[in-house]
N, C-alpha and C positions, 0 to 999 in steps of 0.2 A: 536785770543784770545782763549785761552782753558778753559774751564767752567766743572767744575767738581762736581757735586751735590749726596750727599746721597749715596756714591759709598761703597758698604762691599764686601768684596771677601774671603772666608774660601777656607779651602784646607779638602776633605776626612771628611766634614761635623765638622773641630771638633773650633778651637778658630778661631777665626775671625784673619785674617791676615789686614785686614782694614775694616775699621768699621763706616758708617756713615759719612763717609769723606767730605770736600766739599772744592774746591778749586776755586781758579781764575787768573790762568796767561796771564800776560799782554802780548802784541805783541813786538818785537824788544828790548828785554832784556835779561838778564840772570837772569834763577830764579832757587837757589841753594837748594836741599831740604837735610838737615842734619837729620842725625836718628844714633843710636846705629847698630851694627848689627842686625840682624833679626825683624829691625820696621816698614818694608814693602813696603821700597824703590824702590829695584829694581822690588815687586811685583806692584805696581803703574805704572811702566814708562811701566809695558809689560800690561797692562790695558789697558793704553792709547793707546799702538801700538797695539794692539789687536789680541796679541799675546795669554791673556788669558781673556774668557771672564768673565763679573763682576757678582754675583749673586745679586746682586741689584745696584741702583743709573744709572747716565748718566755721560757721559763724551762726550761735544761739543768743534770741533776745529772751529772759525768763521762758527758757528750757524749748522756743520754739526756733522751728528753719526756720532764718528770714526769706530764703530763695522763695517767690512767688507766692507769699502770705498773704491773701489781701486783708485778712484780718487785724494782722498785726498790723501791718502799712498805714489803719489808721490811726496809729499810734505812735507815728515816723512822720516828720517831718525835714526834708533835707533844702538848702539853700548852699548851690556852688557859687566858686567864684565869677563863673561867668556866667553873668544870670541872663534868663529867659525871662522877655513878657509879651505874648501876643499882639501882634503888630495892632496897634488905633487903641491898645487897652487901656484905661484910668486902672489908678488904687480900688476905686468903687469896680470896678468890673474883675481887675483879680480877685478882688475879695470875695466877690457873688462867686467865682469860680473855685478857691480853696472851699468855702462854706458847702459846696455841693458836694466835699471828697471828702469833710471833717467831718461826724456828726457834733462834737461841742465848740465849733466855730462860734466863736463872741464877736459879732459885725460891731457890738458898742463900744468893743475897746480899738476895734480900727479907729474909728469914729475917735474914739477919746485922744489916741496916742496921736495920730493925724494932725486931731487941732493942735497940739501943744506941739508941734513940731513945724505948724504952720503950713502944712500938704494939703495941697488943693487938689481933694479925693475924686475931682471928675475931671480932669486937665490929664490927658493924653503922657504916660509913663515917655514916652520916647520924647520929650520936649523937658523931661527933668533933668540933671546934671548926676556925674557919676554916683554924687553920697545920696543922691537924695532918692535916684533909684534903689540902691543899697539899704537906705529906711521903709521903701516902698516892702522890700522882700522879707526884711525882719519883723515889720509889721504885721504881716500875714504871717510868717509863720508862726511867731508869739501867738497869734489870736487861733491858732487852730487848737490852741487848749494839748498838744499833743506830750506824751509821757515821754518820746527820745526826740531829740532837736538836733540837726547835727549842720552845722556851719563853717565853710570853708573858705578862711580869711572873710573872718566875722564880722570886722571893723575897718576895711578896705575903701579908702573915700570918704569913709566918716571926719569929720574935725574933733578934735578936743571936745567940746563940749556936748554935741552929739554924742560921741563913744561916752561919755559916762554916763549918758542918760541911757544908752541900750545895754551897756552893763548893770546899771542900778535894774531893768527893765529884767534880765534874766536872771537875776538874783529873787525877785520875784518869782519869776518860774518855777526855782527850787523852791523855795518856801511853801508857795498857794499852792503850785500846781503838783509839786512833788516832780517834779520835772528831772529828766537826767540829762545834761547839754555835753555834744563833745565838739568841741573848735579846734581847729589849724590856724597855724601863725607859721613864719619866718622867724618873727617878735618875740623874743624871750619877756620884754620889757612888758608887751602888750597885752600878755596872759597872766603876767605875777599877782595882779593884785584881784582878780577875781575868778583863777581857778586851782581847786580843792588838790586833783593830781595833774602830773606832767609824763607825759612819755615820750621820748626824741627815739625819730624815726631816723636810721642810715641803714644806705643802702637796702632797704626792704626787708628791714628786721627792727623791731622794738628793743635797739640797744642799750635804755636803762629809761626808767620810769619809778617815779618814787612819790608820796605823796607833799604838799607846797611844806606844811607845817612841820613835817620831819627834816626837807631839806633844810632848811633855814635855822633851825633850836639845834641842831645837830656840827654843825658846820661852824669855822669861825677862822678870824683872821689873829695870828697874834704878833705883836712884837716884842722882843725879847734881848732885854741884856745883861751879862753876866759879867761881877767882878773879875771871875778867871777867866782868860781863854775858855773856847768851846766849839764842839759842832754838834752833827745833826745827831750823832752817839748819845749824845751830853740827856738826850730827850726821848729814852729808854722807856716801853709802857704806855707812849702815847701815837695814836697813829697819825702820820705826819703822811699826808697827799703832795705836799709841795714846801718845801725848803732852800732859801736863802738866804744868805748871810754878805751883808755888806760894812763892813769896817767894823761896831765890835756892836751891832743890831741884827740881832736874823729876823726873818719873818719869817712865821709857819702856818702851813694852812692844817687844820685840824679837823678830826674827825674823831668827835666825841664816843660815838656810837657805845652813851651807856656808862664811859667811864667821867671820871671829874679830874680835866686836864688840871684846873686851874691849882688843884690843892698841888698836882704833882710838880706844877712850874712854881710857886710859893715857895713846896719847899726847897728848890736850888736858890732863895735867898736872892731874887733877880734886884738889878739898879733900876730897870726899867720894867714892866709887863704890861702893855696894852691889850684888850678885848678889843676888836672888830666885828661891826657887823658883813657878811657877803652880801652882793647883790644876786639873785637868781643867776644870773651870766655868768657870774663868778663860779656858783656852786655849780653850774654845770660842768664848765671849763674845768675845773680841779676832778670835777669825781673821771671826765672822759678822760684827762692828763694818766691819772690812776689806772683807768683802764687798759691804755695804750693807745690811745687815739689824740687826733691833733685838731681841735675843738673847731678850728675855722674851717676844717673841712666839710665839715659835718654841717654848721650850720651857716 
């Protein structure tokens, strides 16, 4: 579990890059953290990897400092987005290089996933194209066998059908490895369907995080119409995030949480009641709308 409390980190003394932060990721999941560019994304994940240290708060990986662990480290693996490979290096030579920092480094599954991707494991990394460097890094780090993985704009250069073979690939991770993955995205789109929670970073605070299968069962779109006249009153009991009404159709954004709208709209006897599903964009847009915040800022 990773335990994050009261974490702020400025750069050159001046705004706060993170601020008071506090988190709590669970073990053997995927926990997705969405933000706008410069909301302190990639400044968090090199926090935790301790890469940069925090000027205040803690950050615990099962109950230890990560600051200067080398123990735990080998149990970390981190891949940013602007990635490093030693100048003349092949796939075959970063890998000989993670294997000497991992001890359950698996060279056969570089070897495996390589060929099925068609990576020419001894052809010079700097004569690859951006995705393919990108497979280069995910490669390695999958195979370091490691318990935390932490990937920052995960799928950057990948194409379609690439990205679902390295998603289908750390789905695995969780499974065999027990693995715990934490990824950054822009992409609300490009996290929904393979991670567990979400947490949207603004301005250097974890301003709502929930997990996928609650947002989604919980949430809904509905349209509604009523013999009588009516408004938002009309819908007493049920929590309404967002209401509109156009000619004698409202639509309402719902928030279940627990109760059963639908017996309650039933019994107003409607002409019309449609169920919707929300897309993840959606559910975020309405719960930030809730909050007081104007969703395109944020992300």
């Amino acid at each position: 579990m990773i335990e994050i409390k009261s974490l702020s980190k400025c750069f050159d003394k001046k705004k706060f890059v993170l601020e008071n932060l506090n988190c709590t990721i669970t073990n053997n999941a995927i926990y997705g953290l969405v933000g706008a560019n410069g909301a302190g994304k990639s400044t968090l994940l090199r926090l935790i990897n301790s890469i940069y240290t925090a000027d205040s708060g803690t950050i615990f990986i099962d109950g230890k400092d990560v600051y200067d662990n080398e123990e735990l480290k080998k149990e970390m693996v981190f891949i940013p987005d602007d990635l490093f490979f030693y100048p003349g290096y092949s796939l075959m030579d970063m890998a000989l290089y993670y294997e000497a920092l991992y001890p359950k480094f698996d060279m056969n599954y570089v070897l495996k996933v390589a060929g099925k991707l068609k990576l020419d494991t001894n052809a010079k990394i700097s004569s690859f194209s951006k995705g393919m460097k990108r497979q280069c890094a995910l490669i390695c780090a999958l195979a370091t066998r490691a318990k935390y993985l932490f990937f920052d704009e995960t799928f950057d250069g990948l194409d379609p059908v690439v990205r679902k073979y390295f998603k289908s690939l750390l789905a695995d991770a969780i499974s065999k490895d027990e693995a715990t993955i934490i990824m950054t995205s822009h992409n609300l789109r490009e996290l929904e369907d393979i991670c567990d929670n979400l947490g949207l970073l603004y301005k250097g605070k974890i301003l709502f995080e929930s997990d996928i299968d609650t947002l989604k069962t919980n949430m809904f779109k509905v349209q509604i119409s009523l013999k009588n006249d009516f408004n938002k009153e009309t819908f007493k009991g049920i929590k309404i995030l967002s209401y509109k009404k156009v000619g004698s159709v409202a639509t309402l954004i719902i928030d279940e949480n627990g109760k059963d709208s639908r017996k309650i709209l039933e019994g107003l006897k409607p002409i019309i009641l449609d169920y919707l599903p929300l897309t993840l964009e959606e559910v975020f847009i309405y719960q930030m709308e809730a909050l007081g915040y104007e969703f395109n800022e944020i992300v």
